[in-house]
C-alpha positions as a Markdown table, in Angstrom:
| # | Residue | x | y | z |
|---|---|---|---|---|
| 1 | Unk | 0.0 | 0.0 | 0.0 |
| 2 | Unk | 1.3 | 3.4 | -1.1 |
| 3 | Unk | 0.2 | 7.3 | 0.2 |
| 4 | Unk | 1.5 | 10.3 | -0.8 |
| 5 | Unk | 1.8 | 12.6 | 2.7 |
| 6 | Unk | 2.2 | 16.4 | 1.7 |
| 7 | Unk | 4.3 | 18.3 | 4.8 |
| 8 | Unk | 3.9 | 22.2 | 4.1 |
| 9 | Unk | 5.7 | 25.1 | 5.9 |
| 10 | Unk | 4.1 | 28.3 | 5.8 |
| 11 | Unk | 6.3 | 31.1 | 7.2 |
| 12 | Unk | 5.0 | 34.7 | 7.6 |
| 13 | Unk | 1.3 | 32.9 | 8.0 |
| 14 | Unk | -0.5 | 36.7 | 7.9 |
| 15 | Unk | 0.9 | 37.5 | 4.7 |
| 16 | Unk | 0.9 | 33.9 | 2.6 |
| 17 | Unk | -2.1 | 31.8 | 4.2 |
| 18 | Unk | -4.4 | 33.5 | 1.8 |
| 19 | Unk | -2.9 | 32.3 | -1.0 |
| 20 | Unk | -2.2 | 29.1 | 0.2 |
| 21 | Unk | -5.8 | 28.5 | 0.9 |
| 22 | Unk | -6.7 | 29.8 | -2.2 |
| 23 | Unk | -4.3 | 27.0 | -3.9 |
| 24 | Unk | -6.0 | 24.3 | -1.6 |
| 25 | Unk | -9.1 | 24.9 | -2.1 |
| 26 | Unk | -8.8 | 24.6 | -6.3 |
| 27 | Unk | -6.9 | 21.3 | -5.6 |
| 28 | Unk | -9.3 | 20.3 | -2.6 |
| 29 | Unk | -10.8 | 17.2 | -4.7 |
| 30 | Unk | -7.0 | 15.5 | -4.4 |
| 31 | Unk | -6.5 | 16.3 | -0.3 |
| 32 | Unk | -8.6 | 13.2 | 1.6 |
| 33 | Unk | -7.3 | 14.7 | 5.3 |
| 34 | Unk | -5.8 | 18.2 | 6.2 |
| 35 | Unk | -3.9 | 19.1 | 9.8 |
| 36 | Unk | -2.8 | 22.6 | 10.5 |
| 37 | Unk | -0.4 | 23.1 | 13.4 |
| 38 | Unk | 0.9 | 26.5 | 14.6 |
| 39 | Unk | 1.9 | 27.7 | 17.8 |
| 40 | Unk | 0.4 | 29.9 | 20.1 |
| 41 | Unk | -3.2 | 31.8 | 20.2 |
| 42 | Unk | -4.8 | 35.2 | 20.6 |
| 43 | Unk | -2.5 | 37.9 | 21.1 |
| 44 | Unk | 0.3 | 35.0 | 21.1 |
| 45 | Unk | -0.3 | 33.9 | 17.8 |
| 46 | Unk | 3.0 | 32.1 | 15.8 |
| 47 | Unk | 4.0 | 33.7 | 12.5 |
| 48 | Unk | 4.6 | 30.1 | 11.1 |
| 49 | Unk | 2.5 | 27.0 | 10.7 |
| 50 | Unk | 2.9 | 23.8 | 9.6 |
| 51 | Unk | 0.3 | 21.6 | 6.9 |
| 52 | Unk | 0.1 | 18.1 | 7.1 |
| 53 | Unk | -2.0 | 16.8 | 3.8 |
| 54 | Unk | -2.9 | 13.5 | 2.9 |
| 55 | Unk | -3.4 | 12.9 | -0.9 |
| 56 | Unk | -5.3 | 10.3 | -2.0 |
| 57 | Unk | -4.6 | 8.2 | -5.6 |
| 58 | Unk | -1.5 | 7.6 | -7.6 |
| 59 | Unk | -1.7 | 10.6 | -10.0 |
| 60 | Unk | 1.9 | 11.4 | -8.9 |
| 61 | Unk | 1.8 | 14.1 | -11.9 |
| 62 | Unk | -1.1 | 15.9 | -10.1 |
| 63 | Unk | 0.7 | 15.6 | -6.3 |
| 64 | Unk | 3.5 | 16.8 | -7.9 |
| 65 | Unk | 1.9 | 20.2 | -9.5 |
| 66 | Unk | 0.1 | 20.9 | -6.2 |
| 67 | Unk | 4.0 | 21.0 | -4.5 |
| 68 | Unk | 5.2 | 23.0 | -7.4 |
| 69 | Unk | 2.4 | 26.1 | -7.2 |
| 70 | Unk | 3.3 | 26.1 | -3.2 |
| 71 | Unk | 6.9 | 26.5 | -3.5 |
| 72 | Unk | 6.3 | 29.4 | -6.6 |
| 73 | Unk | 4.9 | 31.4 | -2.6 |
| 74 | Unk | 7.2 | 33.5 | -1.1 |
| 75 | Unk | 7.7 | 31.8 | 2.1 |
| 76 | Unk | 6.1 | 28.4 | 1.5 |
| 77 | Unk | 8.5 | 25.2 | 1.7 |
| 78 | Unk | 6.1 | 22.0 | 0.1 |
| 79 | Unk | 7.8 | 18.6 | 0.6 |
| 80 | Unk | 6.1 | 15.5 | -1.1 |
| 81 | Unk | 6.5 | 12.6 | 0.7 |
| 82 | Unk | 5.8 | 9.1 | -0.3 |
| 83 | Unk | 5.4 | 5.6 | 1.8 |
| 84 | Unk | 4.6 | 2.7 | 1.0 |
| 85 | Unk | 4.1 | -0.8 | 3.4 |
């Protein structure tokens, strides 16, 4: 059995998380389970976060373009990760 695990590191979250989401959200169909973690809350808010994706299938070609549009943000390092059992 194969997934595809997508890590994402967004840093200066209050300037890039818009487009981010906006790049999630047109390639929602290929993410089967999203975790956002980032420090701190309120007034104590982190300026960096971190995106765990799952991606379902074996289009490697599409998992591959969804890294490549993350990494064209300013502050965005995508990382495709692949395991298999």
């Amino acid at each position: 059995m194969k997934r595809d695990v997508l890590l994402i590191l967004v840093n200066h979250r209050r300037e890039t998380a818009e487009n981010v989401q906006k790049i999630l959200t047109g390639w929602g169909c290929y993410i089967k389970t999203r975790l956002g973690i980032h420090d701190g809350v309120l007034e104590n808010c982190s300026d960096s976060g971190l995106i765990f994706l799952e991606l379902p299938g074996d289009d490697l070609t599409k998992h591959e373009e969804i890294v490549r549009k993350l990494n064209l943000l300013n502050g965005v390092d995508a990382k495709l990760i692949s395991l298999e059992v």
